[in-house]
PDBQT receptor file of N, H, CA, C and O in Angstrom, charges set to zero:
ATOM      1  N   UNK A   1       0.845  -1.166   0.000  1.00  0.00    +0.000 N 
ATOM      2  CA  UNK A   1       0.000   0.000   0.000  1.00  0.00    +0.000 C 
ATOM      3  C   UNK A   1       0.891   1.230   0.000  1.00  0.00    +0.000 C 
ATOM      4  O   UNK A   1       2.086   1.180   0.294  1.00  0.00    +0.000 OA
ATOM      5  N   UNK A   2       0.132   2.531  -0.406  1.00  0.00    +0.000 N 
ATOM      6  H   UNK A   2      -0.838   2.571  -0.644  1.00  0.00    +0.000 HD
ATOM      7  CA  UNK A   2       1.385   3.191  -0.962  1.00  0.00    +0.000 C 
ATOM      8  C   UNK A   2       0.699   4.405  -0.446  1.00  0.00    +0.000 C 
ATOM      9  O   UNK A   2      -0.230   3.926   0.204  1.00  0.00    +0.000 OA
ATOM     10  N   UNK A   3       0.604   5.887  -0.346  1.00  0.00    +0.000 N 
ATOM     11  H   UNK A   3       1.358   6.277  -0.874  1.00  0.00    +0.000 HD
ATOM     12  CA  UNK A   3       0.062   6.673   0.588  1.00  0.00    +0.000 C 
ATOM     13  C   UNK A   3       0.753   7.902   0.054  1.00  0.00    +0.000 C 
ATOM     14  O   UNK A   3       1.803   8.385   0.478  1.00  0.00    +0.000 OA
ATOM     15  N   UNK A   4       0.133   8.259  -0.770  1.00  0.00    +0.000 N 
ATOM     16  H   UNK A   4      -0.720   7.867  -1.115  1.00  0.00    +0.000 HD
ATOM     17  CA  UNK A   4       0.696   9.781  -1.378  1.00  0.00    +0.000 C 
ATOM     18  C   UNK A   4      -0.331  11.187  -0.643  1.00  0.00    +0.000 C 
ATOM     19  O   UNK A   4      -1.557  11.297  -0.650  1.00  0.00    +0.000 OA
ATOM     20  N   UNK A   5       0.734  12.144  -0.044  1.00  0.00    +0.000 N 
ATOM     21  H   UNK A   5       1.730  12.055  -0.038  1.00  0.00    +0.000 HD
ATOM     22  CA  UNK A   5      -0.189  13.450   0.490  1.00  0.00    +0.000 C 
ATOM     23  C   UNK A   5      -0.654  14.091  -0.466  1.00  0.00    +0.000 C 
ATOM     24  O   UNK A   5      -0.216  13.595  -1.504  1.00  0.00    +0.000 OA
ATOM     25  N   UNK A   6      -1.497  15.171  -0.720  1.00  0.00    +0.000 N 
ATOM     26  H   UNK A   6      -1.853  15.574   0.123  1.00  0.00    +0.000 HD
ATOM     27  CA  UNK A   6      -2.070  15.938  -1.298  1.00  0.00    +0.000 C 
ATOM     28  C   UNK A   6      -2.699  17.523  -0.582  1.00  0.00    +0.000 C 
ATOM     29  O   UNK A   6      -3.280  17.416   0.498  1.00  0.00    +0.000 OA
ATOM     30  N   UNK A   7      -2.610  18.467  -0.995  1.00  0.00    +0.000 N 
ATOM     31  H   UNK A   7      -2.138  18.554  -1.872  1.00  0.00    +0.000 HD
ATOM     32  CA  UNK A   7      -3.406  19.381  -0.353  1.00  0.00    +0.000 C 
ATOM     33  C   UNK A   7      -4.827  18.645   0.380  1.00  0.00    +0.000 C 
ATOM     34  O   UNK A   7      -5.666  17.997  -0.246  1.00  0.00    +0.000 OA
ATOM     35  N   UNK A   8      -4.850  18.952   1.971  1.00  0.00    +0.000 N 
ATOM     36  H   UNK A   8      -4.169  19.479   2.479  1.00  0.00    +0.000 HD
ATOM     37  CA  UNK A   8      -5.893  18.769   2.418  1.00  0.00    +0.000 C 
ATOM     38  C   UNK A   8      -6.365  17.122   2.498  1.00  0.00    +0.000 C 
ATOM     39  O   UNK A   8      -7.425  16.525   2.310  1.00  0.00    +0.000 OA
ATOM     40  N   UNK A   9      -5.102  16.766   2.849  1.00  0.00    +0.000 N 
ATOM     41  H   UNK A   9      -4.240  17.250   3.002  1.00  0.00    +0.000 HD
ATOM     42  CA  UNK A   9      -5.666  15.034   2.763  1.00  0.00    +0.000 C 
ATOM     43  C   UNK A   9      -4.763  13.964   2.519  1.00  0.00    +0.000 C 
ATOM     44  O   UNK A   9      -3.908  14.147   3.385  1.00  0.00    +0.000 OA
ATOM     45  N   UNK A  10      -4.559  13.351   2.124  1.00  0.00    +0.000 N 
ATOM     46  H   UNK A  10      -5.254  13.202   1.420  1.00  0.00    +0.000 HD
ATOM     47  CA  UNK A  10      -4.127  12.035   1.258  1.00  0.00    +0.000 C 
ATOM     48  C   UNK A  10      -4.632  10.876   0.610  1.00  0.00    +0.000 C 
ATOM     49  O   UNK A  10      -5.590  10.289   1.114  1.00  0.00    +0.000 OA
ATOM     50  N   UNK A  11      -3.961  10.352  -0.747  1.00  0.00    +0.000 N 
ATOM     51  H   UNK A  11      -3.183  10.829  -1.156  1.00  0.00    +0.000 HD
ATOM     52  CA  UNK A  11      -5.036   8.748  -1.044  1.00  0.00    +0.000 C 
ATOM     53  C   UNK A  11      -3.760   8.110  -0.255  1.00  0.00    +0.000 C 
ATOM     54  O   UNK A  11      -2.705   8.514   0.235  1.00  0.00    +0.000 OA
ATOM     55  N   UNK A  12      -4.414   6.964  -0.404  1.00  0.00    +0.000 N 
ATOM     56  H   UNK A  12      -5.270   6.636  -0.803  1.00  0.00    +0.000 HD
ATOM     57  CA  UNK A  12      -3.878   5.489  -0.675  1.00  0.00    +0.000 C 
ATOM     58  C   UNK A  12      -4.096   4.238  -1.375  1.00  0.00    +0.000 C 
ATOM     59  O   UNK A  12      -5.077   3.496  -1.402  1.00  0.00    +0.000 OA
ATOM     60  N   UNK A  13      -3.105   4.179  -1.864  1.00  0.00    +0.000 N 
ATOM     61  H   UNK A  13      -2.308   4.783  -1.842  1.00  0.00    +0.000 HD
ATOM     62  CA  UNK A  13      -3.126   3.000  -3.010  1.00  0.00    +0.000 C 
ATOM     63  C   UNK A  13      -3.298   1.800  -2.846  1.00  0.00    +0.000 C 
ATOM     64  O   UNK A  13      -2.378   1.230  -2.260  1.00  0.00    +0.000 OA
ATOM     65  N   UNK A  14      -4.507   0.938  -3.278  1.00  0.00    +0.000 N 
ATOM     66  H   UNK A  14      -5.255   1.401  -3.754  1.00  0.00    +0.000 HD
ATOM     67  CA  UNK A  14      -3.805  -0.304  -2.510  1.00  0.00    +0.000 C 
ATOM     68  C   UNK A  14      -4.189  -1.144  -4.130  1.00  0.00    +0.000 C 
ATOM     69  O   UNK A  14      -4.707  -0.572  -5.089  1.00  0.00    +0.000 OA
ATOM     70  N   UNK A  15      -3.803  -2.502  -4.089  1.00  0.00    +0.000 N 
ATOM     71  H   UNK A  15      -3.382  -2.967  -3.309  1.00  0.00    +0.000 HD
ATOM     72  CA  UNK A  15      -3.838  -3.139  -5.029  1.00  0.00    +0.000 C 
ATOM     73  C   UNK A  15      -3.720  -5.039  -4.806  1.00  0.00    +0.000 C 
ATOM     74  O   UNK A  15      -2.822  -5.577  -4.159  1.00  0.00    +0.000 OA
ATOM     75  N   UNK A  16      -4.719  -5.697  -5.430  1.00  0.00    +0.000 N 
ATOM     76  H   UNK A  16      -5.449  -5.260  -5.956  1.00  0.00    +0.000 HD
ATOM     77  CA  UNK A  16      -4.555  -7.031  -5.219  1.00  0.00    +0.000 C 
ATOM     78  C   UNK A  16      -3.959  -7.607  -6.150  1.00  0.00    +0.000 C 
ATOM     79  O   UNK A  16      -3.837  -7.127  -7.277  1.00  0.00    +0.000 OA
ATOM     80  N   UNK A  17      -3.437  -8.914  -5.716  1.00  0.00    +0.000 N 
ATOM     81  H   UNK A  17      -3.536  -9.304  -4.800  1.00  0.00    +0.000 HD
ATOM     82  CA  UNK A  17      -2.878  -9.728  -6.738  1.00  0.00    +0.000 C 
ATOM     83  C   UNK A  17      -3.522 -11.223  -6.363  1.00  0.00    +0.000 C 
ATOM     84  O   UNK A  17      -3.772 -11.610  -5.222  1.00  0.00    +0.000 OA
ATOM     85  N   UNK A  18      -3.691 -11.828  -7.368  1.00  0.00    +0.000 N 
ATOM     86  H   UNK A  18      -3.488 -11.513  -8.296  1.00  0.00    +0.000 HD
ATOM     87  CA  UNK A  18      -4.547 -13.306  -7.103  1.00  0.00    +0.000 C 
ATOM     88  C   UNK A  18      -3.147 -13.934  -6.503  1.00  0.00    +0.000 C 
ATOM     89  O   UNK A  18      -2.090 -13.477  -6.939  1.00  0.00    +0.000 OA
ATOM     90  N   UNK A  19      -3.125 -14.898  -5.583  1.00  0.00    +0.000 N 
ATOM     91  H   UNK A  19      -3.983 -15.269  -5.229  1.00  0.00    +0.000 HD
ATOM     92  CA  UNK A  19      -2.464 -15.891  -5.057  1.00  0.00    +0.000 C 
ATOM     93  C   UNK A  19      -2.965 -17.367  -4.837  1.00  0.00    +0.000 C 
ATOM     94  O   UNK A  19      -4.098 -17.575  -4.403  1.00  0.00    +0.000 OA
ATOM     95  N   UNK A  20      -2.410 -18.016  -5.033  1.00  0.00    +0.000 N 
ATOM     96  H   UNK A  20      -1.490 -17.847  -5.386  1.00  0.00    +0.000 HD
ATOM     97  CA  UNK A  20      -2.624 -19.788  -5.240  1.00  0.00    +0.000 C 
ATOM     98  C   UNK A  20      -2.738 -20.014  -3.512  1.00  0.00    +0.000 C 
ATOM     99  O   UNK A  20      -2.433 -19.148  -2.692  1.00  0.00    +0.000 OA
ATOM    100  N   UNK A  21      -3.196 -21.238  -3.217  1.00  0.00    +0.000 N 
ATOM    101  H   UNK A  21      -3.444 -21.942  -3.883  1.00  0.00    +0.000 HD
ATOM    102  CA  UNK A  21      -3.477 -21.789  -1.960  1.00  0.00    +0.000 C 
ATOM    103  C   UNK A  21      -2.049 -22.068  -1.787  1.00  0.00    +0.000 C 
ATOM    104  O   UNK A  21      -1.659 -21.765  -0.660  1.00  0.00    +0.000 OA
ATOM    105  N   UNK A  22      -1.401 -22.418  -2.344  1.00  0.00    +0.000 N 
ATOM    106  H   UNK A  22      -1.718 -22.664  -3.260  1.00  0.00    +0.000 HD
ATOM    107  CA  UNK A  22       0.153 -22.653  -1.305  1.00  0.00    +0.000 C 
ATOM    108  C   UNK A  22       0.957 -21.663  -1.068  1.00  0.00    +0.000 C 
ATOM    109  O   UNK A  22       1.881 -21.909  -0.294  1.00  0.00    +0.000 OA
ATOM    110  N   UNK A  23       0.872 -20.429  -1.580  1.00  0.00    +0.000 N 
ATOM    111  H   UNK A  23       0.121 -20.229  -2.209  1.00  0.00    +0.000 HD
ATOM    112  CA  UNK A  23       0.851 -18.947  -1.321  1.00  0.00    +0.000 C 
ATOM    113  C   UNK A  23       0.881 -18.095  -0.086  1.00  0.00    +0.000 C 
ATOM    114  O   UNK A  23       1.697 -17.439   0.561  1.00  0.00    +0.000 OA
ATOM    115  N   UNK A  24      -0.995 -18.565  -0.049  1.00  0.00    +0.000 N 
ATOM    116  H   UNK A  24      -1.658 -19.098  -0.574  1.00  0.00    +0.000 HD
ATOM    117  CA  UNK A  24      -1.244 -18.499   0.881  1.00  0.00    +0.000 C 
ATOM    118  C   UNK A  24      -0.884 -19.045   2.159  1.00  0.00    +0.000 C 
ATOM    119  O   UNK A  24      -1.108 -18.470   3.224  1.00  0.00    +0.000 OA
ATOM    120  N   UNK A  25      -0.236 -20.335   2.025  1.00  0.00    +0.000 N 
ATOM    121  H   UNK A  25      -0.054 -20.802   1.160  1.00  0.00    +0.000 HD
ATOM    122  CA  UNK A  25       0.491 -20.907   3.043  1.00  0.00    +0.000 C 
ATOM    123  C   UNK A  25       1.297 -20.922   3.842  1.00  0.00    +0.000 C 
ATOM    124  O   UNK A  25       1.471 -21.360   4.979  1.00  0.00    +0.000 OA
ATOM    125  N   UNK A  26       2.120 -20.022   2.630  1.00  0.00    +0.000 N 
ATOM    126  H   UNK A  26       1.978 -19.666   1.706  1.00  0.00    +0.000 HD
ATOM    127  CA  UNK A  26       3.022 -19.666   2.724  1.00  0.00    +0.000 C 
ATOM    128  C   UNK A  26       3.710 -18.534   3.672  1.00  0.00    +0.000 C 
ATOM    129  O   UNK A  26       4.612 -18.370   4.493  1.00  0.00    +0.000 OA
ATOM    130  N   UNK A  27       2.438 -17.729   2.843  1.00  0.00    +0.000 N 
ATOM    131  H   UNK A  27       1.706 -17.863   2.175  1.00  0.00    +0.000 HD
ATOM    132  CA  UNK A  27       2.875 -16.258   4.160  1.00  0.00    +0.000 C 
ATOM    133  C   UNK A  27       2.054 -17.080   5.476  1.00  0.00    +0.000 C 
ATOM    134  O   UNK A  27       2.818 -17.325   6.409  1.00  0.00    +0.000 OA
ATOM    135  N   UNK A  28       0.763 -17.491   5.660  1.00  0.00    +0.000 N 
ATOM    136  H   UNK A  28       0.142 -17.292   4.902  1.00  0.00    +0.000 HD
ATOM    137  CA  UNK A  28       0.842 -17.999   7.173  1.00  0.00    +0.000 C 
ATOM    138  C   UNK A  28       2.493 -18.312   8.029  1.00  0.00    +0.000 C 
ATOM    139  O   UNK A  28       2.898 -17.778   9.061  1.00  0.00    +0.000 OA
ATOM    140  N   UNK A  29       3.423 -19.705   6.870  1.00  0.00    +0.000 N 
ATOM    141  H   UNK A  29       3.094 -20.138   6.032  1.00  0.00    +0.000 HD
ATOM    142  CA  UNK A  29       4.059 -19.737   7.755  1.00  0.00    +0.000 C 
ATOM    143  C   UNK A  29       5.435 -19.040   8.045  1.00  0.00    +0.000 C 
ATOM    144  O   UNK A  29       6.197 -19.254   8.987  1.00  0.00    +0.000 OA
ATOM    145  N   UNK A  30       5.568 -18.144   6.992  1.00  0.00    +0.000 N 
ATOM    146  H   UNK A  30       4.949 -17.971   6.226  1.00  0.00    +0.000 HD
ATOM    147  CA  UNK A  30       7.009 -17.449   7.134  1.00  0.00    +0.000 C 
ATOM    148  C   UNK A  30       6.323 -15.791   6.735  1.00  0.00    +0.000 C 
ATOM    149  O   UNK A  30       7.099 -14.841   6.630  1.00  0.00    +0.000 OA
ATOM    150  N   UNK A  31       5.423 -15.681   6.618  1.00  0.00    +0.000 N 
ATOM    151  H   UNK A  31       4.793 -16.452   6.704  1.00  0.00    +0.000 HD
ATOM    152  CA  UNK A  31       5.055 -14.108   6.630  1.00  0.00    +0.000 C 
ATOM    153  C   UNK A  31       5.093 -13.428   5.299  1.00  0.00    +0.000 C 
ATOM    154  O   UNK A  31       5.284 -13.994   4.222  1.00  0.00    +0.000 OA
ATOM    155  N   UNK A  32       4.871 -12.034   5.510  1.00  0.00    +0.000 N 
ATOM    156  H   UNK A  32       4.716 -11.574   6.384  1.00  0.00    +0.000 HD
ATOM    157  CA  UNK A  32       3.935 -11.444   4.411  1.00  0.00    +0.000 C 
ATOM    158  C   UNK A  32       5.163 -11.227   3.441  1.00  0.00    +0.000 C 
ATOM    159  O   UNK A  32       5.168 -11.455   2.231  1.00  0.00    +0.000 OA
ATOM    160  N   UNK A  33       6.490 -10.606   4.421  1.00  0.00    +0.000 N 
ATOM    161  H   UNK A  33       6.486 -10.421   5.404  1.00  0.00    +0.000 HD
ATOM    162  CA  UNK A  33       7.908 -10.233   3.620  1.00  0.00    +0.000 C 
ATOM    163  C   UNK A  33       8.903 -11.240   3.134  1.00  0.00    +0.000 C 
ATOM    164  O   UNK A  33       9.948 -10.963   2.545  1.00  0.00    +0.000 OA
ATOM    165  N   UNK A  34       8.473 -12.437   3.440  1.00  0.00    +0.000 N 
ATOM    166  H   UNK A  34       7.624 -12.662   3.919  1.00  0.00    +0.000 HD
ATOM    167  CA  UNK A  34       9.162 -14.021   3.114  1.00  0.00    +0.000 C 
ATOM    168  C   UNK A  34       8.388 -14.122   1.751  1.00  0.00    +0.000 C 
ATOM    169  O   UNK A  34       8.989 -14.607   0.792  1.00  0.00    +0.000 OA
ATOM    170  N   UNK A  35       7.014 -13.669   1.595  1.00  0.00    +0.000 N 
ATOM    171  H   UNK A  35       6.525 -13.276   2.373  1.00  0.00    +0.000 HD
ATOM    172  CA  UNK A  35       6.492 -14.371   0.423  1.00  0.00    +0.000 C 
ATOM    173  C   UNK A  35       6.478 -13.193  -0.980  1.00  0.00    +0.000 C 
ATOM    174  O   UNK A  35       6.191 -13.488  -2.140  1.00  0.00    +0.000 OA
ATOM    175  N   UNK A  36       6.832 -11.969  -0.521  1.00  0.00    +0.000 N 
ATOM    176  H   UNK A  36       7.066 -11.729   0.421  1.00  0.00    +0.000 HD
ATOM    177  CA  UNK A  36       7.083 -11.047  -1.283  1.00  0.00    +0.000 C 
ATOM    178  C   UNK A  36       8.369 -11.238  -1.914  1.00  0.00    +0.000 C 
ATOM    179  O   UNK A  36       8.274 -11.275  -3.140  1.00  0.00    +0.000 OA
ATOM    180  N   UNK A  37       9.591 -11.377  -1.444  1.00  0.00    +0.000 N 
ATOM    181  H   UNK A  37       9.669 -11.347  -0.447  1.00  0.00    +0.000 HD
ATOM    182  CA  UNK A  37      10.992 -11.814  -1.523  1.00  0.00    +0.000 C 
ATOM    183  C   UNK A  37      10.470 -13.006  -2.397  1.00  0.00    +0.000 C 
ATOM    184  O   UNK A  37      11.335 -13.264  -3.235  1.00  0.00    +0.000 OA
ATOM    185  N   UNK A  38       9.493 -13.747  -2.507  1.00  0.00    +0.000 N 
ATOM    186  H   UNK A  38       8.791 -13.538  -1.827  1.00  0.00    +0.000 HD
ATOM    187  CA  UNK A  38       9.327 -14.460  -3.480  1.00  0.00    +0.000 C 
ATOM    188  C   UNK A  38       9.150 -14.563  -4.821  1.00  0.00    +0.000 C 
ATOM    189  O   UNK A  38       9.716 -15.151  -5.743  1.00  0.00    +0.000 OA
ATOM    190  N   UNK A  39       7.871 -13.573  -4.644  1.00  0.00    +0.000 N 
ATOM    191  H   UNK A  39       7.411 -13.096  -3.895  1.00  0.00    +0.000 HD
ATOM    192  CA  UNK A  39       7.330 -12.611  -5.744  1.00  0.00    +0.000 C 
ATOM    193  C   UNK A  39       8.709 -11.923  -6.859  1.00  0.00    +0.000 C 
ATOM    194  O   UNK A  39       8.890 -11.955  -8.076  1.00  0.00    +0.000 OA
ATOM    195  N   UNK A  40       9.310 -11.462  -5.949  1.00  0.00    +0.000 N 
ATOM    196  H   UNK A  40       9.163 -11.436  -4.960  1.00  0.00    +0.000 HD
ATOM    197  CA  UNK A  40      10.446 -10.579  -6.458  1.00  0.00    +0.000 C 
ATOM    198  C   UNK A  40      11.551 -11.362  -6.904  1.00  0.00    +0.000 C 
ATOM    199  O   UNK A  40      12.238 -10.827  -7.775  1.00  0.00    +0.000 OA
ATOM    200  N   UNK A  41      12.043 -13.014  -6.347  1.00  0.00    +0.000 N 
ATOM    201  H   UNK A  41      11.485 -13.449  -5.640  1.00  0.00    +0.000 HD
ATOM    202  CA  UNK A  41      12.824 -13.478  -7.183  1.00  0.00    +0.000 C 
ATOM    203  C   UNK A  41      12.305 -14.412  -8.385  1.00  0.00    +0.000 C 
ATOM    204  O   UNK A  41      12.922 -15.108  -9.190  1.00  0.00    +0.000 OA
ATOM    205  N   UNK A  42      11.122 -14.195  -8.223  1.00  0.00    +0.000 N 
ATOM    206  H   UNK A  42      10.620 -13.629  -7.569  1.00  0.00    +0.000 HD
ATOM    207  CA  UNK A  42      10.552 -15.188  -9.531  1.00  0.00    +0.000 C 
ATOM    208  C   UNK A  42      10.130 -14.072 -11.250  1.00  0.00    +0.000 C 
ATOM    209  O   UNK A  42       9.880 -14.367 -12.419  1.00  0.00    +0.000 OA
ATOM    210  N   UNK A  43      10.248 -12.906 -10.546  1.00  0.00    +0.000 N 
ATOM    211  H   UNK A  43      10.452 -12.666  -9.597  1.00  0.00    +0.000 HD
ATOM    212  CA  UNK A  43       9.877 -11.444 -11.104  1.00  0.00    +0.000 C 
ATOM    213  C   UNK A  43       8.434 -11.899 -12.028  1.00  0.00    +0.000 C 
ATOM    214  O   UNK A  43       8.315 -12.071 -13.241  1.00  0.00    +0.000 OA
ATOM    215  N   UNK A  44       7.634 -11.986 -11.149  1.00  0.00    +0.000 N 
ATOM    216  H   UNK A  44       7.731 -11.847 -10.164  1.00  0.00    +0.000 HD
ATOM    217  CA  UNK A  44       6.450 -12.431 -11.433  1.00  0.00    +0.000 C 
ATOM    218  C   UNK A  44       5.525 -11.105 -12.284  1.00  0.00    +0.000 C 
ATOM    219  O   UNK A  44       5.790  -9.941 -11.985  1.00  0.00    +0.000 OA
ATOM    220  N   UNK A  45       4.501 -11.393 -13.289  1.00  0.00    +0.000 N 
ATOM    221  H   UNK A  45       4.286 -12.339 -13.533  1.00  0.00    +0.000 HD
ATOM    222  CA  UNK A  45       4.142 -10.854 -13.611  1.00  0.00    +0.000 C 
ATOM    223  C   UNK A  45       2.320 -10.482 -12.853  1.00  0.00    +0.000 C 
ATOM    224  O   UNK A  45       1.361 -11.243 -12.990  1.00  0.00    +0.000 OA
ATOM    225  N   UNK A  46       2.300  -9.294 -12.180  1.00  0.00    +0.000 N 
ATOM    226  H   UNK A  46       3.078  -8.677 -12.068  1.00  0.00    +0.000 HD
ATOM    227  CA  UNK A  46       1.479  -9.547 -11.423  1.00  0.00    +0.000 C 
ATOM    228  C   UNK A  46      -0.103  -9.416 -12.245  1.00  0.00    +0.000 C 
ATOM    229  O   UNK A  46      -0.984  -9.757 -11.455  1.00  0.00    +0.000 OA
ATOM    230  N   UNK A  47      -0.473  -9.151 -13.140  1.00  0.00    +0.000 N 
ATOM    231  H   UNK A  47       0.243  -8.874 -13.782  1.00  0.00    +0.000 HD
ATOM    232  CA  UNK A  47      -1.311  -9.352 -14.266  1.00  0.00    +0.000 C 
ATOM    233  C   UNK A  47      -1.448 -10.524 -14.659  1.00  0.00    +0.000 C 
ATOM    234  O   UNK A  47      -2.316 -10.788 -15.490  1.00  0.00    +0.000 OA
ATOM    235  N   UNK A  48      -0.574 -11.537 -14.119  1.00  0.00    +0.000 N 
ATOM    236  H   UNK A  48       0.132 -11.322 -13.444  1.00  0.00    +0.000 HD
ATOM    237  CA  UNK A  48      -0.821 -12.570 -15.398  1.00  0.00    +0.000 C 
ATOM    238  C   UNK A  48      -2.004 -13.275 -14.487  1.00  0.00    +0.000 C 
ATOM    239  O   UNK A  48      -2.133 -12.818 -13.351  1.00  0.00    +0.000 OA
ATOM    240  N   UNK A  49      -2.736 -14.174 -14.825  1.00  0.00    +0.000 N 
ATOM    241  H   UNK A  49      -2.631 -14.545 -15.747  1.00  0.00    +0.000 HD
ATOM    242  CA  UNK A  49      -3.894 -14.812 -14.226  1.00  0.00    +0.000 C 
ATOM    243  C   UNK A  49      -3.064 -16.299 -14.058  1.00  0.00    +0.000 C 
ATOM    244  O   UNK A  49      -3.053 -16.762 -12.917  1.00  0.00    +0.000 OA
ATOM    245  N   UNK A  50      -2.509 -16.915 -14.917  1.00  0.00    +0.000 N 
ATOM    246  H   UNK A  50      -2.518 -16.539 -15.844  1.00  0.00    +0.000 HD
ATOM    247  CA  UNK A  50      -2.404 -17.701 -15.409  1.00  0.00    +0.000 C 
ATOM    248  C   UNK A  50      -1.006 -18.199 -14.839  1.00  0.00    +0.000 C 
ATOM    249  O   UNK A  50      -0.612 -19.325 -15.143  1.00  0.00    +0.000 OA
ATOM    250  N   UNK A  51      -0.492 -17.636 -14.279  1.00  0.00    +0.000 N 
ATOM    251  H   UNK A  51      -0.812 -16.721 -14.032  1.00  0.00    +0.000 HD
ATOM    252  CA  UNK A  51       0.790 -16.996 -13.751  1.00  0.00    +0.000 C 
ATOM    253  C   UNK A  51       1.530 -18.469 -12.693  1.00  0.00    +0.000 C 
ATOM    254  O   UNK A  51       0.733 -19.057 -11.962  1.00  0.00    +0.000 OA
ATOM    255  N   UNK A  52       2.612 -18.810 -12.704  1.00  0.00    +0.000 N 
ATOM    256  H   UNK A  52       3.259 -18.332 -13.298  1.00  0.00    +0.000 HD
ATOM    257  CA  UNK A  52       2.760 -20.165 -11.784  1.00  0.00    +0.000 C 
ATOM    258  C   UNK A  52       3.051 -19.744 -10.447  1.00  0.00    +0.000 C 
ATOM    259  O   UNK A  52       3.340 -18.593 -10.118  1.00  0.00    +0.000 OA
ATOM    260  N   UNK A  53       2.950 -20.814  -9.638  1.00  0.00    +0.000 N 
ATOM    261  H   UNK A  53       2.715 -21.749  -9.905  1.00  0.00    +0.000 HD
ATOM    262  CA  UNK A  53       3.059 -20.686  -8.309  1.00  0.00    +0.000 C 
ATOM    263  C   UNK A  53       4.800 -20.266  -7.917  1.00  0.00    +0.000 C 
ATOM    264  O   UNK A  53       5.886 -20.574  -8.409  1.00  0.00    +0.000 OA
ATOM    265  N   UNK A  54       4.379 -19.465  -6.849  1.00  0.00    +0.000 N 
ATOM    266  H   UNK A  54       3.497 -19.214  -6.450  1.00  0.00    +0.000 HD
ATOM    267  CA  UNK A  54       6.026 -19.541  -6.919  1.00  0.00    +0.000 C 
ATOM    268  C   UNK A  54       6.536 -20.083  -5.421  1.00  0.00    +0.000 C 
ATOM    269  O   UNK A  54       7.718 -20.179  -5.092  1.00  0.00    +0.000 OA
ATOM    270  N   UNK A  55       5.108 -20.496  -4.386  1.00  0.00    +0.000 N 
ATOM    271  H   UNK A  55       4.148 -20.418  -4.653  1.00  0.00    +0.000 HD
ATOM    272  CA  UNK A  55       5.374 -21.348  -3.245  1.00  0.00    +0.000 C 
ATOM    273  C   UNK A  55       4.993 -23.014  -3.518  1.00  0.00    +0.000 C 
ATOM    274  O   UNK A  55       5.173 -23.843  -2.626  1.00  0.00    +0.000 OA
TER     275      UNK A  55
């Protein structure tokens, strides 16, 4: 999530990405920044639907 100011306020960005059930498992058991570090060495395309698991 990302949080840009503005006169009188601020947004914030947020954005989903589909994740597979072992994914999900994943961050349960090593967390949200274990499974991102994942994301990032597989340089996943976060659009793709179709996209492979990378846990």
């Amino acid at each position: 999530m990302n949080t840009v100011p503005f006169p009188g306020g601020h947004a914030r960005f947020l954005w989903t990405l589909p994740v597979t059930t072992a994914e999900i498992e994943f961050r349960r058991r090593h967390g949200h920044e274990a499974l991102e570090q994942l994301f990032d060495g597989a340089e996943i395309i976060p659009t793709d639907p179709f996209r492979a698991s990378v846990a």
